[in-house]
C-alpha angles and dihedrals in degrees: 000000000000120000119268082253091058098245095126087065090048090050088053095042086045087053097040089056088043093053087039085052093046083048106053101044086053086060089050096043083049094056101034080064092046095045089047096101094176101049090049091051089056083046094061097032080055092051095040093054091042083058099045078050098056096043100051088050089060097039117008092162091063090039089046082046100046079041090055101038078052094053087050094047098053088042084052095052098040086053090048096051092053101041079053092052097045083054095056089043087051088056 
């Protein structure tokens, strides 16, 4: 119970806007990491290179061959939008 000169009821109103404080810069804190883009960014090209790492480590013959089937794609396509465009230019 709260003394007869009502500073047990200051003592709880002083640690309820404490815990409200604490609170409160915990939900900040919370959406200044959600709206940093860029930090975030580093955070999953972090993660994304951890796990190419990993996965490399416990099969580097599939990674060098998805590597490899990638490499070609991107050749293939490359070839096949010039040879496109050389036909349009021969027309």
């Amino acid at each position: 119970m709260s003394a007869p000169d009502g500073s047990g009821d200051v003592d709880a109103l002083k640690a309820e806007i404490d815990a409200t404080r604490q609170q409160l810069s915990r939900t900040v804190d919370e959406l200044s990491n959600r709206l940093d883009v860029p930090a975030r960014t580093r955070e999953r090209v972090a993660r994304t290179k951890d796990t190419a790492v990993e996965t490399y480590r416990e099969s580097p013959p599939a990674v060098i061959g998805a590597g490899v089937a990638l490499v070609g794609l991107v050749v293939g396509f490359i070839v096949l939008r010039r040879r496109r465009a050389n036909a349009r230019r021969k027309r």
